[in-house]
N, C-alpha and C positions, 0 to 999 in steps of 0.2 A: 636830679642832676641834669646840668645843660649837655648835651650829647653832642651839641660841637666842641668842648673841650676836647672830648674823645679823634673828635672828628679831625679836629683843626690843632693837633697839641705841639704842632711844629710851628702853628702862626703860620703857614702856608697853605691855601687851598688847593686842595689836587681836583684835576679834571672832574667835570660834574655832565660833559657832553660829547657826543662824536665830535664836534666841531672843536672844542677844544682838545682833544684827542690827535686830530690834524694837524694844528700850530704847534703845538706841543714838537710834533716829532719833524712838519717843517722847521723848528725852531733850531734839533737838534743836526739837522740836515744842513742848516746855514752854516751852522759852528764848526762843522766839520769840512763846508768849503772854504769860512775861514780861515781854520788852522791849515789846512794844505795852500793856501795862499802865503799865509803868513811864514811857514818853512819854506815855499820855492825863494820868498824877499830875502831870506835871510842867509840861505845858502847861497843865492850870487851875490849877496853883500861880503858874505867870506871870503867867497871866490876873489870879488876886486881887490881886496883885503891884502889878502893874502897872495897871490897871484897877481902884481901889477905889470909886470914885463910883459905876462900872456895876454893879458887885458888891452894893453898898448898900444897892439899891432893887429887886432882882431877886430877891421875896420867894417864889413860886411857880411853878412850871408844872408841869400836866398832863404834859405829853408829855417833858419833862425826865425825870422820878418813871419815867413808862412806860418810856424808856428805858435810864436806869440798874438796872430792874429785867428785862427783857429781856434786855437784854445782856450780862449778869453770868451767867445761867442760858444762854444761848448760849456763852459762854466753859467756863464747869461743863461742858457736856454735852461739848465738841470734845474736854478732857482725859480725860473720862470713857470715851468708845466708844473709842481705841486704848487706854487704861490696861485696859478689861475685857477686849481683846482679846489684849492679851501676856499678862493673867493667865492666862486661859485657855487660850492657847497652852504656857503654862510644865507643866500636867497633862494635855496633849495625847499617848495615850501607843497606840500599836496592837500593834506589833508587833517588838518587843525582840529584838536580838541576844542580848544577854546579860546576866544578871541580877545585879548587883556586892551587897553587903552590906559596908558599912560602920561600922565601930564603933570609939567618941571614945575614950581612954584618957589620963588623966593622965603623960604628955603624949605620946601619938605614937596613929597610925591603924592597924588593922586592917586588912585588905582580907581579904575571900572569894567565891569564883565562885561562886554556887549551883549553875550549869552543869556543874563539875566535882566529882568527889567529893576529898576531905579535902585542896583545897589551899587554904590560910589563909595569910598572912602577917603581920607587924608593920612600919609603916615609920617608921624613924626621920629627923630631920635629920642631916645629916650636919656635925658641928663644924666652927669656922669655922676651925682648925688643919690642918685635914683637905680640903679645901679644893681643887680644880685650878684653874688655869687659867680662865680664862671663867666659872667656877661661883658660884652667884649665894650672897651671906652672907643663912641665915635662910631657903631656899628648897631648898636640894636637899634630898635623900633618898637613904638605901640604896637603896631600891626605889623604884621609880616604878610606877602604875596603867597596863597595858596596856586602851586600849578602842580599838574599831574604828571608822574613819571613815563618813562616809556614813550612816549606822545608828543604829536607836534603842537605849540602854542603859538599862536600868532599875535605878535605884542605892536601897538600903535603906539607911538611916540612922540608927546608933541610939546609948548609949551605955554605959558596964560602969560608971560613978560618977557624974559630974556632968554638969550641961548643957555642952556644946559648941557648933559647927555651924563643917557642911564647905561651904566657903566657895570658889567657882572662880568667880570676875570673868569672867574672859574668853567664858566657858559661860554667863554668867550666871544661874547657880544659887547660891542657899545656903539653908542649912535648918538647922535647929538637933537635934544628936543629944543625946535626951533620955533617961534613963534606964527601961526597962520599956516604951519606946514605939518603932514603927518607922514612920518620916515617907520619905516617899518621893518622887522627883523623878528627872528624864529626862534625860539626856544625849543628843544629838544633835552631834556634832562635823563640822565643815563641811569641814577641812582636816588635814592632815598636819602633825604639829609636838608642843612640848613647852608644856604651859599649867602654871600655877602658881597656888594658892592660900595659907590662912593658916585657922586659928581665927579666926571670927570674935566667938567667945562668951566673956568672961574666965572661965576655967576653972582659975587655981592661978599660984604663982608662976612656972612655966614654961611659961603662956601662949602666951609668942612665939617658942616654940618646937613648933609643929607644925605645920609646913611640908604640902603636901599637893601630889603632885606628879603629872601625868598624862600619859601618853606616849601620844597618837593616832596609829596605825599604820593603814595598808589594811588591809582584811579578810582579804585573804589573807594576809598575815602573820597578821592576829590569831589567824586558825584554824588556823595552824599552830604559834602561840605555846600554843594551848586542845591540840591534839594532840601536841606534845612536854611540855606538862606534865602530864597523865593522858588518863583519858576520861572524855568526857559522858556526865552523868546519864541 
């Protein structure tokens, strides 16, 4: 049985990282400055509404001016200090298990270990004719990305023709793979499971076709996965 059925049976993936763990609850933090925006609009739209006489002759104040200007900059900053802080958090980077290299191609993914010497692959989607059981149209993969749970990865990103970017929601990472340039960003995986991404860059007719697929494994597998497939550098 595919175990992201299990995983994914809402067709929605849930966090798979602290850093998406962040945005997640920045996300719910916006919403809720939102909606208190959105009821102060609509209660002095009542007010004018309803209320035009009082409205009419309520030509100035001081401390109105003060406080619409206050409190707007008080709203700014609340979004501002966790928004700097996920960013920052996103290039938070010490001490990497292992080092991925990444590269966009019209239309399917690269992968290389820097860790290990001459292992490189290509991965493609896998056709939706081709298909098992539980397997998702538009997401699987020959290969899937082994990385280690628990652990920081340090992923290079780059690309051999057009702009791309490798795009994993659930990680909350994407980054755009650019041609002659290597952009880089962190993986940290919180749990054991299969995450799924997509190009997020329109890149050529086959587009929607490269699926990017990552398979989080314990370390101890992983390091057994790195030692039955060569040796480290």
């Amino acid at each position: 049985m595919n175990y992201s059925i299990v995983q994914y049976s809402s067709f929605l993936q849930d966090s798979f990282s602290p850093l998406m763990n962040h945005i997640s609850i920045f996300h719910d933090h916006v919403m809720v400055v939102v909606l208190m925006i959105l009821t102060v609009v609509i209660y002095v739209n009542m007010v004018v509404f309803f209320f035009p006489c009082y409205v009419r002759f309520f030509k100035s104040s001081e401390s109105l001016e003060t406080m619409w200007t206050i409190l707007p900059c008080m709203v700014l900053a609340s979004l501002a200090a966790p928004s700097l802080m996920t960013l920052y958090l996103s290039d938070e980077l010490s001490n990497p298990i292992i080092t991925l290299k990444v590269i966009g191609h019209q239309w399917y993914w690269s992968y290389e270990y820097e860790d290990l010497e001459n292992y490189l692959f290509d991965s493609y989607m896998i056709p939706t004719m081709d298909l098992s059981s539980g397997d998702f149209r538009l997401l699987e993969v020959d290969k899937s990305v082994k990385v280690p749970v628990g652990g920081e990865s340090r992923v290079f990103v780059t690309s051999s023709d057009v702009i791309h970017s490798w795009t994993v929601p659930c990680m909350g990472v994407k980054v755009d793979a650019i041609p002659g340039r290597l952009n880089q960003l962190v993986l940290y995986p919180s749990r054991v499971g299969l995450v799924y991404g997509q190009c997020s860059e329109i890149c050529g007719s086959m587009h929607s076709f490269m699926p990017i697929c990552l398979e989080v494994i314990s370390q101890s597998d992983f390091f057994s996965f790195l030692n039955f497939k060569g040796s480290l550098k």
